[in-house]
C-alpha positions as CSV (number, residue, x, y, z in Angstrom):
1,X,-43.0,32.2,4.0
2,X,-44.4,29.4,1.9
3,X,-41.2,28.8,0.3
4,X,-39.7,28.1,3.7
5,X,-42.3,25.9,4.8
6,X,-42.1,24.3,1.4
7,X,-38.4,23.7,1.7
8,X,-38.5,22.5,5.6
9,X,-41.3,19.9,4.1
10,X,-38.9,19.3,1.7
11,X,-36.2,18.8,4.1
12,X,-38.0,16.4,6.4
13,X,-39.3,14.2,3.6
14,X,-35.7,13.8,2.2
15,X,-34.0,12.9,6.1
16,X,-35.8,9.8,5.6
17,X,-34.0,8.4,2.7
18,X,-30.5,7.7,4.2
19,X,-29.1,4.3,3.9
20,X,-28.3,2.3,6.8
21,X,-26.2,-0.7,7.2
22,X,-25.3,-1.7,4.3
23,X,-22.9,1.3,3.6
24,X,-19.6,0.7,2.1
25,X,-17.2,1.2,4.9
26,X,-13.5,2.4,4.9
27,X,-12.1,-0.1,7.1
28,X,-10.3,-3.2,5.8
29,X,-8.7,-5.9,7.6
30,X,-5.0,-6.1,8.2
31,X,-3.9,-9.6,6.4
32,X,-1.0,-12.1,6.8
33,X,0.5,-12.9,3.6
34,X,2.6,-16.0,3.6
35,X,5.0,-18.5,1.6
36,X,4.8,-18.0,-2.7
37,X,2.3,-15.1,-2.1
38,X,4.4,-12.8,0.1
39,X,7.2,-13.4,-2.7
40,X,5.1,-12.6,-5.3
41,X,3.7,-9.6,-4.0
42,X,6.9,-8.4,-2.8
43,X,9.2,-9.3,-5.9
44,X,6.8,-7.2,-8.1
45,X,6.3,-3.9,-6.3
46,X,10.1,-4.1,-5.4
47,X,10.4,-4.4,-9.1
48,X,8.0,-1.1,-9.6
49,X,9.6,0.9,-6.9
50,X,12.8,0.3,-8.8
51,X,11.1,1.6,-12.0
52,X,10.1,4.8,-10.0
53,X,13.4,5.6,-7.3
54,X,15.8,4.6,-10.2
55,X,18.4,2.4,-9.8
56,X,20.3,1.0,-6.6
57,X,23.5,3.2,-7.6
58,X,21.8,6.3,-7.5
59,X,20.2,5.8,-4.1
60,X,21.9,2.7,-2.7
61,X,20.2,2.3,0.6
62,X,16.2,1.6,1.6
63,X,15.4,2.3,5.6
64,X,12.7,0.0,6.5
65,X,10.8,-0.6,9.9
66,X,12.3,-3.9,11.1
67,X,9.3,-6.6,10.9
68,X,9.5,-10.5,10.9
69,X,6.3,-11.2,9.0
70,X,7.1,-13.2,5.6
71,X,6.1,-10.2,3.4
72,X,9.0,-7.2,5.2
73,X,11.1,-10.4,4.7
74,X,10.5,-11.3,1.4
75,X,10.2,-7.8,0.5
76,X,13.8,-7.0,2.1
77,X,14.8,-9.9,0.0
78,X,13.5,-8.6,-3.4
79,X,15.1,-4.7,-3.1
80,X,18.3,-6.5,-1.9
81,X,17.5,-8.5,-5.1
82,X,17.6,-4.9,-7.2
83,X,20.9,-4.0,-6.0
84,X,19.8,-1.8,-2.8
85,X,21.2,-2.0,0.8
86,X,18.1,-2.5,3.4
87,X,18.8,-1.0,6.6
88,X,15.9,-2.2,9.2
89,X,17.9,-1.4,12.4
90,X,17.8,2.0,11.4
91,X,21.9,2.7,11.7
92,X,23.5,4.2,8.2
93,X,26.3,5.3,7.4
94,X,26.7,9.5,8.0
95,X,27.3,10.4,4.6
96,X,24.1,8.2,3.9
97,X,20.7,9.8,3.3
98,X,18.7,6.3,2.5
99,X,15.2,6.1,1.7
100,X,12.5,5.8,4.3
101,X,9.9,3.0,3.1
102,X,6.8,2.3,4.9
103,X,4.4,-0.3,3.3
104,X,0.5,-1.6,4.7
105,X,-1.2,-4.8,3.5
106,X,-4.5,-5.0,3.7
107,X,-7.3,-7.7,2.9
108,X,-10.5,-6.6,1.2
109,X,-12.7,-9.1,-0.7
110,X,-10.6,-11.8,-1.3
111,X,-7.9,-9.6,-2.5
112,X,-4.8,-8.1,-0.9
113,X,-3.9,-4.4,-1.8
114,X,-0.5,-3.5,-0.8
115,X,0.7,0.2,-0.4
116,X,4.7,0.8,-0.7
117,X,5.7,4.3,-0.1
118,X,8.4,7.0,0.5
119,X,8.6,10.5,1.3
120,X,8.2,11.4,-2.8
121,X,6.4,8.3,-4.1
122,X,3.4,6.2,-3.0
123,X,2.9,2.7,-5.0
124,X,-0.2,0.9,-4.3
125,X,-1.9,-2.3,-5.8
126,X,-4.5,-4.9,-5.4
127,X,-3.8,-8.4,-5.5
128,X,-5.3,-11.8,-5.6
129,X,-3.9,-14.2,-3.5
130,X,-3.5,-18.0,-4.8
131,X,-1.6,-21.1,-4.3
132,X,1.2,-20.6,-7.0
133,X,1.5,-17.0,-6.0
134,X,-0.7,-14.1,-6.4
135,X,-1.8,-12.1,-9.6
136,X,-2.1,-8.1,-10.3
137,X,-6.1,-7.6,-9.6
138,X,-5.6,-3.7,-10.3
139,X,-3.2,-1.4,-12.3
140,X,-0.4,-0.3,-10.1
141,X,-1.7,3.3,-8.8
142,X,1.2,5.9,-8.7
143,X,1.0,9.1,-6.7
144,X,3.9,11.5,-6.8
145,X,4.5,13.9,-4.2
146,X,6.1,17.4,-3.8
């Protein structure tokens, strides 16, 4: 019995040291990237997604949601660049099985981290924005899938 009193004295004492407020949240703040940044950005995961799908001849076309921000167009630009078709109106040919690529940007902290993936591959990165461009803040993050 004193054991269970001891542990519900215990219990109470230990409710009181939460932290409030100031707790690192997992929301982040969807982010326009425009002009020499979007290009950057865009030139070098294209250029890692390349690295990881193999080249354009052994799977020649890229589905992409159609978006007219600068980054979906600068990235369309930069896989088109590597040699694959980008198909954002969704129409293929029927011998075609292209590639499905979603991608997020996201601010956090003065940096942009940037997320390309497809159904067997997920690319992600952080970034830091500047004038001239943007630089890698982070290692690129690879995570295959099954």
């Amino acid at each position: 019995m004193r054991r269970l009193l001891a542990f519900f004295i215990a219990v109470a004492l230990l409710s009181g040291c939460q932290t409030a407020g100031d707790a690192l949240t997992t929301s982040s703040t969807p982010v326009a990237v425009t002009g020499p940044a979007a290009s950057a950005i865009a030139g070098d995961m294209a250029s890692r997604l390349a690295e990881q799908i193999g080249p354009a001849g052994a799977t020649n076309t890229i589905k992409m949601e159609k978006d007219t921000s600068e980054f979906a167009t600068a990235l369309e630009a930069a896989l088109k660049g590597w040699g694959y078709t980008v198909a954002t109106d969704g129409k293929t040919a029927k011998d075609v099985k292209p590639v499905e690529l979603d991608y997020a940007i996201e601010g956090f902290d003065g940096q942009v981290l940037v997320r390309l993936s497809t159904p067997s591959i997920a690319l992600g990165r952080a970034y830091t924005p500047t004038e001239a461009g943007a630089t890698p803040a982070s290692p690129l993050s690879i995570m295959q899938r099954n």
